[in-house]
C-alpha angles and dihedrals in degrees: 000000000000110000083243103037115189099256110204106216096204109178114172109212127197114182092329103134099128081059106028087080094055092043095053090037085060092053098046085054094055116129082217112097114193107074146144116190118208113184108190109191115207105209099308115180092196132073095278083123098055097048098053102058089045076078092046102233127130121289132199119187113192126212092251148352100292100151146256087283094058091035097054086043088056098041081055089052088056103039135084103191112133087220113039114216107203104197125174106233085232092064131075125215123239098240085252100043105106090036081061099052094047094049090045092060094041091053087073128004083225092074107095097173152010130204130176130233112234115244111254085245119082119239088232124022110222105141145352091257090064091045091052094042084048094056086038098055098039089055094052094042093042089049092056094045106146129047113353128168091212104092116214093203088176088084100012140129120209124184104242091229083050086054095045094054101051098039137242123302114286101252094199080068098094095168104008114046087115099065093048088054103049085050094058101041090052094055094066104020135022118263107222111202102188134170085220083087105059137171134146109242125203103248132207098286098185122071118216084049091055092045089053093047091051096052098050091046086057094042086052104050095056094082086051096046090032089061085031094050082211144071122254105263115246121038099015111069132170085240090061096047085052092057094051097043086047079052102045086038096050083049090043094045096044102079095045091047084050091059097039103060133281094286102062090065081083085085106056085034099059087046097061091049094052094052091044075056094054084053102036098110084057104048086053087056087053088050100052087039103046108003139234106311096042084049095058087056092053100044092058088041089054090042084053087047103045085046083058103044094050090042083055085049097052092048084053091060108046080047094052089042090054108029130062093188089049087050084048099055096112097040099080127100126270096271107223120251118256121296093211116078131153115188 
């Protein structure tokens, strides 16, 4: 590996226009020199097209909405950087942050990918929800800080020989391609997730839309642990899981403790502390950042989404129980990136 690789900046864009400007400003203001920036965007209806080549990088445009998965697949068709760089358009780079990575993969020829960890604070402010997902976020993703095998491909280098030998992203993933990917890169390579590599992302910044996000990604995950019998390592804990089930639990056993008699509350009661206990570090790191009011409203916000996440996995695996093709899922072939492009 040359001492100045080309690095490929691909970063797919649906309809991100408010955030597309932030996240190439952020590129054109890299310390690292050697780049080619390849924005793919996916079907946008807004003008993502015409802000990007206000910048004057490539742009591919593809016939329709087909995902991150199949965008990123078609920006590494059309790139020729030794190291590819996969960054969301609604997230801006640290300066150093892709002089990081490359020094990072050069360090040891093991390393098969980076990714950064997103700074606690958003990179716009627009409502409480998108404050408490950013805090959120950051703590999950600090604490797991080290080797993972859960890619987070929206701030991420891969060698392009790393990428070329585990295949392109599985385009029939529409929410989880991460997780198969961090999967099969970790089988062969380590997946470094490092604070070295730093940005601030927009976050979900409405409630109800995150909440339903959060549930299908756990819906969808169960075929993949399930076949796995893990987690994948990094993000996603026991610890976590038994946070979510205490919460769901704590929701599922009130209204029969209700009708029972006073005493029974003990039950649902002992389960949401018990859940409040699985997040307790956290909650601390809330506490320090933001103080004592704007941690009550996190905390019921965490106990709603920890009752979410284990519902979507209960759905998964009642899905997973009933259906072959739901417990197939991951087993398809990588699907190929659009043929029509017009750049």
């Amino acid at each position: 590996m040359s001492t100045k690789p080309l690095v490929s900046v691909i970063i797919p864009n649906y309809n991100y226009a408010k955030t597309l400007r932030l996240t190439l400003g952020s590129v054109r203001a890299q310390t690292y020199p050697s780049l080619e920036v390849i924005v793919v965007d996916d079907g946008s209806t807004d003008d993502s097209i015409a802000v990007a080549e206000s910048f004057g990088v490539t742009v591919l445009r593809t016939p329709s909405n087909g995902g991150c998965a199949s965008a990123r697949n078609l920006g590494v068709q059309n790139s020729s950087g030794e190291i590819l760089f996969f960054l969301d358009s609604d997230v801006a780079l640290d300066p150093d942050a892709v002089e990081q990575a490359v020094a990072i993969l050069q360090s040891d020829s093991t390393i098969g990918a980076a990714c950064g960890i997103y700074d606690p604070d958003p990179l716009i402010r627009d409502s409480r929800t998108e404050e408490y997902r950013s805090l959120q976020y950051y703590f999950w993703s600090a604490s797991s800080e080290g080797n993972v095998s859960f890619l987070f491909p929206a701030m991420c280098a891969i060698p392009r020989r790393v990428f070329d030998a585990i295949g392109p992203f599985k385009t029939q993933l529409k929410q989880t391609e991460e997780v198969d990917y961090g999967y099969r890169i970790s089988s062969r390579y380590q997946l470094r997730l490092t604070p070295a590599i730093g940005g601030r992302h927009d976050h979900d910044h409405a409630f109800r839309p995150l909440l339903r996000k959060l549930f299908h990604r756990a819906r969808l995950r169960v075929p993949l642990y399930a076949r796995a019998r893990k987690f994948a390592k990094g993000f996603e804990t026991r610890s976590r899981a038994l946070g979510s089930l205490a919460a769901l639990g704590a929701v599922v056993t009130l209204v029969p403790a209700l009708l029972l008699g006073p005493l029974w509350l003990v039950v649902p009661a002992a389960l949401a502390v018990e859940s409040l206990a699985c997040d307790a570090q956290m909650y601390g790191f809330v506490r320090r950042r933001k103080g004592l009011a704007f941690l009550v409203y996190f905390v019921g916000t965490h106990f709603v989404v920890n009752t979410v996440i284990a519902a979507g996995v209960g759905v998964g695996v009642l899905q997973w129980l009933r259906s072959a093709a739901f417990r197939r899922l991951y087993d398809s072939l990588p699907g190929p990136a659009p043929t029509e492009v017009t750049a």
